[in-house]
PyMOL Python script that loads the backbone (N, CA, C, O; Angstrom):
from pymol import cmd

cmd.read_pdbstr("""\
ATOM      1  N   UNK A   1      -9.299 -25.127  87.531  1.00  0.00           N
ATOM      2  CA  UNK A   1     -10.675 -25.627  87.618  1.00  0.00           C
ATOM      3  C   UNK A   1     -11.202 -25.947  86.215  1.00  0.00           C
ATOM      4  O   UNK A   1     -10.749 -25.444  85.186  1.00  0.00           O
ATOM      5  N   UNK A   2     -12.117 -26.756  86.269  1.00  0.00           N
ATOM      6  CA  UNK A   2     -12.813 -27.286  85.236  1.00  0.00           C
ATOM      7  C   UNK A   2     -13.682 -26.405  84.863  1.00  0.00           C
ATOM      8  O   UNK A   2     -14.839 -26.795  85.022  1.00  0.00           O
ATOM      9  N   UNK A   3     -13.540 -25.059  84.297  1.00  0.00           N
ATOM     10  CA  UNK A   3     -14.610 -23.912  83.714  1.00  0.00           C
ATOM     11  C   UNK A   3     -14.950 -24.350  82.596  1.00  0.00           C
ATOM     12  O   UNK A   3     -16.173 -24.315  82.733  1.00  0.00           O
ATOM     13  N   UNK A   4     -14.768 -24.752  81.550  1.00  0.00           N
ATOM     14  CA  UNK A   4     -16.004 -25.325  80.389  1.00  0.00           C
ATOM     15  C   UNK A   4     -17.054 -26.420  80.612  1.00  0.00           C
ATOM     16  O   UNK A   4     -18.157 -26.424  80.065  1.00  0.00           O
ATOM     17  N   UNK A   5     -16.601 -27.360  81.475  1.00  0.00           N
ATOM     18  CA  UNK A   5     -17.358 -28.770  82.088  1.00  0.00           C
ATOM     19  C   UNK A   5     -18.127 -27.701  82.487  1.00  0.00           C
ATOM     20  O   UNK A   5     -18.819 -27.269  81.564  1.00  0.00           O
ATOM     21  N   UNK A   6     -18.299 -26.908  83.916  1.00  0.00           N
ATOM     22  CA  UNK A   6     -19.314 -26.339  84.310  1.00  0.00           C
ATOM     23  C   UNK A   6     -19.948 -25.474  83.595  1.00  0.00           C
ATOM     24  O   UNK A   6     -21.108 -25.538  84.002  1.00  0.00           O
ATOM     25  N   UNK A   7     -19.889 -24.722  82.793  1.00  0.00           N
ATOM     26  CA  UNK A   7     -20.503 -23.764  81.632  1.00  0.00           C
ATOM     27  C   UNK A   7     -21.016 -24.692  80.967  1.00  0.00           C
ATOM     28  O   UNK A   7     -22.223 -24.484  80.847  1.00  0.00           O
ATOM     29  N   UNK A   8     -20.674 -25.663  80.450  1.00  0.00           N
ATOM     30  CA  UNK A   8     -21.164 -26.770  79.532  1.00  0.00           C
ATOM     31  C   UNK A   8     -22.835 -27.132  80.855  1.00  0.00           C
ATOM     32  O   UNK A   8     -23.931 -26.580  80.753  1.00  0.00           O
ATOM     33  N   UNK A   9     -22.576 -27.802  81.543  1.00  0.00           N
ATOM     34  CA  UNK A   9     -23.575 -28.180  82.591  1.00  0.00           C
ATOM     35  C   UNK A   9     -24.933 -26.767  82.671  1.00  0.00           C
ATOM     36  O   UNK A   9     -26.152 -26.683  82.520  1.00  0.00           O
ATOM     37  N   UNK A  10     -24.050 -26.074  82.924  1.00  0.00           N
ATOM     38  CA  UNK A  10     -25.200 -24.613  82.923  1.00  0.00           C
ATOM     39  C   UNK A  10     -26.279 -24.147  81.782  1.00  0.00           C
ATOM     40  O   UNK A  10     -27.436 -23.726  81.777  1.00  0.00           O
ATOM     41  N   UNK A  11     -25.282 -24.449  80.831  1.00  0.00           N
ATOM     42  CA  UNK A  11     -26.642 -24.317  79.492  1.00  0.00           C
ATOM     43  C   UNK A  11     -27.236 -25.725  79.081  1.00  0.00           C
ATOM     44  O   UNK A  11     -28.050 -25.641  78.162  1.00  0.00           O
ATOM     45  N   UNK A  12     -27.060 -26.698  79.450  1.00  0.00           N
ATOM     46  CA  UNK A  12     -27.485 -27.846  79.323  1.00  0.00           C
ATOM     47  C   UNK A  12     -29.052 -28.010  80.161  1.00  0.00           C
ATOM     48  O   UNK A  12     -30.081 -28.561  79.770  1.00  0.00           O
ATOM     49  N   UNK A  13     -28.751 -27.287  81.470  1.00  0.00           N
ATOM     50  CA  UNK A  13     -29.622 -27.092  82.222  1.00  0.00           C
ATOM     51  C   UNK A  13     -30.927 -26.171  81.581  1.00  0.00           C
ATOM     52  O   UNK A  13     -32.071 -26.545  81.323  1.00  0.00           O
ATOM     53  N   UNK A  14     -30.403 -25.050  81.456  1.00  0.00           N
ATOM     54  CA  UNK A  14     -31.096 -23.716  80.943  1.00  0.00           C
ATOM     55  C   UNK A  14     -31.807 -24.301  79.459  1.00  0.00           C
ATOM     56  O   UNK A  14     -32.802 -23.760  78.978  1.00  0.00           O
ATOM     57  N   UNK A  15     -31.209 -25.344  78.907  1.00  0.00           N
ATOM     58  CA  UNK A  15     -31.789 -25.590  77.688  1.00  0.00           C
ATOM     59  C   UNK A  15     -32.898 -26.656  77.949  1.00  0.00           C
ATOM     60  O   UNK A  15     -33.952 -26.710  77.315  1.00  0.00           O
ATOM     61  N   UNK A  16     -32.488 -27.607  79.089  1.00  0.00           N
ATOM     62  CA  UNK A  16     -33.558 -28.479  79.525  1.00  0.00           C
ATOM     63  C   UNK A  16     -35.054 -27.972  80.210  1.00  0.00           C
ATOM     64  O   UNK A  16     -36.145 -28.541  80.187  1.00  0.00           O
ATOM     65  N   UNK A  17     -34.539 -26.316  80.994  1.00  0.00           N
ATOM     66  CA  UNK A  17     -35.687 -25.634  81.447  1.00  0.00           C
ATOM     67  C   UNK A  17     -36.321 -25.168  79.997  1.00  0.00           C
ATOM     68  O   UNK A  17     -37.538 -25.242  79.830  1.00  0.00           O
ATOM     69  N   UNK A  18     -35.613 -24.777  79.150  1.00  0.00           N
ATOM     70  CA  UNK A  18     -36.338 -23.869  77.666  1.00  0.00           C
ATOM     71  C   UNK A  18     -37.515 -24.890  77.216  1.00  0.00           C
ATOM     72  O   UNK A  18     -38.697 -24.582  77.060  1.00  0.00           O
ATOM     73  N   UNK A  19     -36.926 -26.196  77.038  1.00  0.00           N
ATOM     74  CA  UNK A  19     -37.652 -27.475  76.147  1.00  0.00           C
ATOM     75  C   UNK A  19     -38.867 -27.297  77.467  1.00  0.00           C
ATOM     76  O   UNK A  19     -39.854 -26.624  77.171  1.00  0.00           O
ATOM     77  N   UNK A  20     -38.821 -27.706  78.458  1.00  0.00           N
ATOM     78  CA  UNK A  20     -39.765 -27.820  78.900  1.00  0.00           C
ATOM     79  C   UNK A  20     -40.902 -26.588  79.361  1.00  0.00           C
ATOM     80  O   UNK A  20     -41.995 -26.912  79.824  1.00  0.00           O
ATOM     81  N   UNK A  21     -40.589 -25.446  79.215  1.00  0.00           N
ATOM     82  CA  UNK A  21     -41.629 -24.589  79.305  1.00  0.00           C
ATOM     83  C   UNK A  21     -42.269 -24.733  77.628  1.00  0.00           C
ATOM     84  O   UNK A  21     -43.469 -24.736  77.357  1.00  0.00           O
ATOM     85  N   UNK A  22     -41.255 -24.836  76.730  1.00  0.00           N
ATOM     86  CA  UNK A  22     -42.016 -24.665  75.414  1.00  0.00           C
ATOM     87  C   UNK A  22     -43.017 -26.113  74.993  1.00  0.00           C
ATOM     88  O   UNK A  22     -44.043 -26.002  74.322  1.00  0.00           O
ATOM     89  N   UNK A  23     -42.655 -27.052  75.366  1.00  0.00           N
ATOM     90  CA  UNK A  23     -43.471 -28.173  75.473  1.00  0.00           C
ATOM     91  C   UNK A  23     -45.081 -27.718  76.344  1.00  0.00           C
ATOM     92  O   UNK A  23     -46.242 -27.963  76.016  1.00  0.00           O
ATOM     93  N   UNK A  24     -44.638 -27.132  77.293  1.00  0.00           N
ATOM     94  CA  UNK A  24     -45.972 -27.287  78.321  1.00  0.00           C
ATOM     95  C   UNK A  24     -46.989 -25.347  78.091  1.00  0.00           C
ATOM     96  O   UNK A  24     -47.949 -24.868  78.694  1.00  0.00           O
ATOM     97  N   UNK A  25     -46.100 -24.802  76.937  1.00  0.00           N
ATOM     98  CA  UNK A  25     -46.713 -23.760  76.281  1.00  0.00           C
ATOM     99  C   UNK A  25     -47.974 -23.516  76.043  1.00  0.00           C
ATOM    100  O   UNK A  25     -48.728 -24.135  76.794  1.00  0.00           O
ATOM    101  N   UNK A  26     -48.674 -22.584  74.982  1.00  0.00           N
ATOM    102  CA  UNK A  26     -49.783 -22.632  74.869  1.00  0.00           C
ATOM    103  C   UNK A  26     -49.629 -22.249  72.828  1.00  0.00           C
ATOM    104  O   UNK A  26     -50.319 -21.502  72.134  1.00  0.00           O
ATOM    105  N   UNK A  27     -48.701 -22.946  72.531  1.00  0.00           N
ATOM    106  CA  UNK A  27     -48.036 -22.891  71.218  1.00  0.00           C
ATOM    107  C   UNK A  27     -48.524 -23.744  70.673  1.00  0.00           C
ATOM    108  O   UNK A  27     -49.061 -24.686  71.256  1.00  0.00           O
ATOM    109  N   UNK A  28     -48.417 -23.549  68.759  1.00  0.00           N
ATOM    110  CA  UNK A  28     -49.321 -24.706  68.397  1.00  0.00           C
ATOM    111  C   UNK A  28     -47.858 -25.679  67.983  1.00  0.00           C
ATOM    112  O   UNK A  28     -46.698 -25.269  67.948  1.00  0.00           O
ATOM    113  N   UNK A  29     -48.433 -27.264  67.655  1.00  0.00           N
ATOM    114  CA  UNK A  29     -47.602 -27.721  68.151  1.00  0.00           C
ATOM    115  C   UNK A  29     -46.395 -27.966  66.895  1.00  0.00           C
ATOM    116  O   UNK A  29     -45.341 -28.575  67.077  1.00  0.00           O
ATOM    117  N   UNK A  30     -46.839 -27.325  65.569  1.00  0.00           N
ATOM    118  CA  UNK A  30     -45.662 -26.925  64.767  1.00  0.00           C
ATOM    119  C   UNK A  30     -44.567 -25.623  65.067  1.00  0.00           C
ATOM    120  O   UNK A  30     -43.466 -25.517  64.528  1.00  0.00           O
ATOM    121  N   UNK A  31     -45.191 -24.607  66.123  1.00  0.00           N
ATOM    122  CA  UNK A  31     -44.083 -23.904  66.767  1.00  0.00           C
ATOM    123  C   UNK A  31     -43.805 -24.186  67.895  1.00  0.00           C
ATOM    124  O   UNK A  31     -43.135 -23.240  68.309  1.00  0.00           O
ATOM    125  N   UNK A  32     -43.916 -24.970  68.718  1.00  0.00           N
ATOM    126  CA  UNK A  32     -43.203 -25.934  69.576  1.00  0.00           C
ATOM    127  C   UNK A  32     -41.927 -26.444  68.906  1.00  0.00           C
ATOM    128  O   UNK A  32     -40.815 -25.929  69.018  1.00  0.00           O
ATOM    129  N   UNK A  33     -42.332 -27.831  67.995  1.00  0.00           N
ATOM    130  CA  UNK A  33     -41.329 -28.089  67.038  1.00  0.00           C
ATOM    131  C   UNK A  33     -40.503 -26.970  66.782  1.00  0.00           C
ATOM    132  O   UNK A  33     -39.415 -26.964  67.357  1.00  0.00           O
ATOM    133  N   UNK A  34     -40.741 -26.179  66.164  1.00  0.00           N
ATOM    134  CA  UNK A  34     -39.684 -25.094  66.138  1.00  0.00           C
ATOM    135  C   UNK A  34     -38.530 -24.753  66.490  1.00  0.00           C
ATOM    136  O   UNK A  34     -37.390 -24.999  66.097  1.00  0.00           O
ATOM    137  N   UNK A  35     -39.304 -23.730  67.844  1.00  0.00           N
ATOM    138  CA  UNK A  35     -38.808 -23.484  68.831  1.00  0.00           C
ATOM    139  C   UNK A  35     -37.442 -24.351  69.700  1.00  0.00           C
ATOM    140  O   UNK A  35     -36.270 -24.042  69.916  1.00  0.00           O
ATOM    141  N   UNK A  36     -38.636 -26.059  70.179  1.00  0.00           N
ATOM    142  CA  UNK A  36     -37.617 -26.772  70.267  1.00  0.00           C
ATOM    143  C   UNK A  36     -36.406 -27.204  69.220  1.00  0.00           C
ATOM    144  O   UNK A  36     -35.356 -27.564  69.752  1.00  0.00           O
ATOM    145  N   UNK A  37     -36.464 -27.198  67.897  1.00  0.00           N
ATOM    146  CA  UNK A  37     -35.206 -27.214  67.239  1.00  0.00           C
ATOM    147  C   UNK A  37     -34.758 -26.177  67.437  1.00  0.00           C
ATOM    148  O   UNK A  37     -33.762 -26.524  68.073  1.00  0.00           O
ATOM    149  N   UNK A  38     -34.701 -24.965  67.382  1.00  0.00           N
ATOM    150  CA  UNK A  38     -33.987 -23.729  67.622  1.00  0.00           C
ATOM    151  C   UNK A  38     -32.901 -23.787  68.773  1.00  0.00           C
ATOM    152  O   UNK A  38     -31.781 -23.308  68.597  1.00  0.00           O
ATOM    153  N   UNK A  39     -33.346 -24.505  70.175  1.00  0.00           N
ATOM    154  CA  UNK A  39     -32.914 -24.597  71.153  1.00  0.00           C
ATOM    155  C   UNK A  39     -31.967 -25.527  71.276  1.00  0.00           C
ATOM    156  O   UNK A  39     -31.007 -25.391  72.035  1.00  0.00           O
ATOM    157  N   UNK A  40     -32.188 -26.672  70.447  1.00  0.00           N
ATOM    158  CA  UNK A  40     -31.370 -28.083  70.296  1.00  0.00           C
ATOM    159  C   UNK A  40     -30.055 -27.303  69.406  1.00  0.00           C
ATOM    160  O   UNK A  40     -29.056 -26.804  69.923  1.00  0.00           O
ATOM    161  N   UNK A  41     -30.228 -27.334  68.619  1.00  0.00           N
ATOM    162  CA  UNK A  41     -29.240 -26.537  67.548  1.00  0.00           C
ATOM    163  C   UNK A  41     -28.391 -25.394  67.958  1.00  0.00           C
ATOM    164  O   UNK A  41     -27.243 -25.612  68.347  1.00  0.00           O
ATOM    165  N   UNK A  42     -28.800 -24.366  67.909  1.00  0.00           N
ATOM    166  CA  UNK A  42     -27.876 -23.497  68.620  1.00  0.00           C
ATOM    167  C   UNK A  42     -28.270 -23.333  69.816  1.00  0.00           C
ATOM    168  O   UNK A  42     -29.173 -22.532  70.055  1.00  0.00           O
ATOM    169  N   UNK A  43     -27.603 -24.139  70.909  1.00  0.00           N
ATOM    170  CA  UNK A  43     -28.180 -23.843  72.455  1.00  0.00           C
ATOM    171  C   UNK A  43     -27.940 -22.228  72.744  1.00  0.00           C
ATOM    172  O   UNK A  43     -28.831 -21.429  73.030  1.00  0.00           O
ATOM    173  N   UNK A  44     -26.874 -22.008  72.636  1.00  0.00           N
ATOM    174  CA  UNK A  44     -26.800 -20.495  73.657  1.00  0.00           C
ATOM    175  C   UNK A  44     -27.550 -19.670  73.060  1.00  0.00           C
ATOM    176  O   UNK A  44     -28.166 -19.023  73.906  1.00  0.00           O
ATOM    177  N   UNK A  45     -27.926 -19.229  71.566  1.00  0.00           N
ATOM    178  CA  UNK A  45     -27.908 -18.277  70.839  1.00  0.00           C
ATOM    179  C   UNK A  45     -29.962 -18.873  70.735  1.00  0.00           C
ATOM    180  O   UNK A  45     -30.877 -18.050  70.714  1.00  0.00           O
ATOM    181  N   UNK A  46     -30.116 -19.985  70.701  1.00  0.00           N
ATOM    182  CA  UNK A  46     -31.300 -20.185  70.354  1.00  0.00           C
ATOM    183  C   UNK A  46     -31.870 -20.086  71.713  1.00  0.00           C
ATOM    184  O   UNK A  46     -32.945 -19.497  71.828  1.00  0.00           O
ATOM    185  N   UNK A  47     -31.286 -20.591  72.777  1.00  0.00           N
ATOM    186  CA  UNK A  47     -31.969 -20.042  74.531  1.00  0.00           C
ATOM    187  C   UNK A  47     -32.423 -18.849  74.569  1.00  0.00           C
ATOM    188  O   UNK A  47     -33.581 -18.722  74.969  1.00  0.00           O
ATOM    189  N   UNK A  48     -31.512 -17.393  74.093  1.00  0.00           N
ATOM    190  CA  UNK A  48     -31.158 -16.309  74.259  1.00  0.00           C
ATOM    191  C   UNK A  48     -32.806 -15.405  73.616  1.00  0.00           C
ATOM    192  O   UNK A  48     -33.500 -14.561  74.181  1.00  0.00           O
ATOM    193  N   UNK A  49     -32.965 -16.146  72.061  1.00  0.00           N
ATOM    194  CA  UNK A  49     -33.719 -15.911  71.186  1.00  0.00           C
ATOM    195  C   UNK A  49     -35.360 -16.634  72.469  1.00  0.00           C
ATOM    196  O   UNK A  49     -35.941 -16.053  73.385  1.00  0.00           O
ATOM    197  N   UNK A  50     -35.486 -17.536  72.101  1.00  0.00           N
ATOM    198  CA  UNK A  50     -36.144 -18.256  73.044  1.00  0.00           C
ATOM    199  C   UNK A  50     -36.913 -17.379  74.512  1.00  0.00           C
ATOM    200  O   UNK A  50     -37.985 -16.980  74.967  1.00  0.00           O
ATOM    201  N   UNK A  51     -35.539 -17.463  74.761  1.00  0.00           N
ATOM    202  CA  UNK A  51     -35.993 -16.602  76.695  1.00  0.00           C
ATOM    203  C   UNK A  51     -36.867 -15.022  76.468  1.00  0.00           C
ATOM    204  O   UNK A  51     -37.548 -14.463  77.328  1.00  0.00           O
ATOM    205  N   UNK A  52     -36.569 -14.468  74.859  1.00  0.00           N
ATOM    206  CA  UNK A  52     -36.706 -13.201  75.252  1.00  0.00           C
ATOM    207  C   UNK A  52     -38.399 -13.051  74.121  1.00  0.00           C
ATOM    208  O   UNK A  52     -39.193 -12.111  74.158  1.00  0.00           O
ATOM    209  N   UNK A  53     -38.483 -14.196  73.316  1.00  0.00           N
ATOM    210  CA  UNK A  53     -39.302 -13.987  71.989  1.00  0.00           C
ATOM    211  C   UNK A  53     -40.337 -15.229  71.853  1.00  0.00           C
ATOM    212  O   UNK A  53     -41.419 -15.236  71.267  1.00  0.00           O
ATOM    213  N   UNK A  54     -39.828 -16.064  72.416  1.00  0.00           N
ATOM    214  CA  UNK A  54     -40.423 -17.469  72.850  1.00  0.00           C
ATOM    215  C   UNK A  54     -41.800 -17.555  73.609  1.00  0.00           C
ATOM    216  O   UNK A  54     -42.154 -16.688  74.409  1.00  0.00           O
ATOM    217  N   UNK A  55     -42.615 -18.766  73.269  1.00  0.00           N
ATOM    218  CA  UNK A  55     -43.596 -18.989  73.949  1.00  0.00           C
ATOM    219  C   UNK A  55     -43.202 -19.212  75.738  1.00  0.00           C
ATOM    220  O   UNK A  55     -42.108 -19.472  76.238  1.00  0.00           O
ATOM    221  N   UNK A  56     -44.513 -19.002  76.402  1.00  0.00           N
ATOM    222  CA  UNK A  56     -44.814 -19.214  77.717  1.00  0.00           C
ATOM    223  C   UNK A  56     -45.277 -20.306  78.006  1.00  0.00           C
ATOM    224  O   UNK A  56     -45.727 -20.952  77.059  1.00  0.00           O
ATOM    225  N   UNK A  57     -45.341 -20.866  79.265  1.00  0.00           N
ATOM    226  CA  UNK A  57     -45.631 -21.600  79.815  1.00  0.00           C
ATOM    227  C   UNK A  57     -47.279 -21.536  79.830  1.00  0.00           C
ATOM    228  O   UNK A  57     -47.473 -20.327  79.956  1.00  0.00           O
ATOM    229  N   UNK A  58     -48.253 -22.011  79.786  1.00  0.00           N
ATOM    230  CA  UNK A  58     -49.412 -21.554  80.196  1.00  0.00           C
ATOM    231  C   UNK A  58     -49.809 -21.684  81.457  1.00  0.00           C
ATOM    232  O   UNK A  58     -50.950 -21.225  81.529  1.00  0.00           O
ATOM    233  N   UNK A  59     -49.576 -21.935  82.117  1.00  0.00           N
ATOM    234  CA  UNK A  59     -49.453 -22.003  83.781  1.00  0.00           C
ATOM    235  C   UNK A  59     -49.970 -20.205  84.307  1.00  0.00           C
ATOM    236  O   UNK A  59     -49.005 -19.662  83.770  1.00  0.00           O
ATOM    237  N   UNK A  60     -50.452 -19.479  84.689  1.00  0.00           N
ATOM    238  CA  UNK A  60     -49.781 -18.775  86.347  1.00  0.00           C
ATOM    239  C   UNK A  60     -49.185 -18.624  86.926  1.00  0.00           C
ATOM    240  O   UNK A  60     -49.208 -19.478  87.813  1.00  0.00           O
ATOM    241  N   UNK A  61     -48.438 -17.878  87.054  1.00  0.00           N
ATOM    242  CA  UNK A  61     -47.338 -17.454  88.214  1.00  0.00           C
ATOM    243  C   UNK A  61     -48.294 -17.133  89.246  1.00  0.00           C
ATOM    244  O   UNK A  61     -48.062 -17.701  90.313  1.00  0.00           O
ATOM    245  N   UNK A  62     -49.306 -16.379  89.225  1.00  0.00           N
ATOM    246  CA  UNK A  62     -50.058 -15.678  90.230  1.00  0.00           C
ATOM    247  C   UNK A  62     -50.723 -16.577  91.041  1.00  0.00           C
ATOM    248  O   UNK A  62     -51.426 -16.171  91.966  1.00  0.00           O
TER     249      UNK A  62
END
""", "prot")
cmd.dss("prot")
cmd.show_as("cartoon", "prot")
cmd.util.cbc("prot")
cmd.orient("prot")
């Protein structure tokens, strides 16, 4: 099986969800920039950083 194609696809994804919560954040928009380079650059390691330290969405869940 093609296991890197799909791992490749998976963080591609996860990085396309990152950009877009940090875009629609409540960040100013030089740590946006940031952030989004962080994510572009090192995807796995900058997602990782990102998912756990990273801005929010400003939205509600509730």
């Amino acid at each position: 099986m093609e296991y890197a194609g799909i791992g490749g696809m998976i963080v591609l994804a996860l990085n396309i969800w990152a950009i877009i919560n940090i875009v629609g954040s409540s960040a100013s928009t030089g740590g946006k920039v940031i952030w989004t380079l962080l994510v572009l650059v090192l995807p796995i390691i900058g997602f990782v950083i990102w998912f756990f330290a990273g801005p929010r969405s400003s939205k509600s869940l509730a």
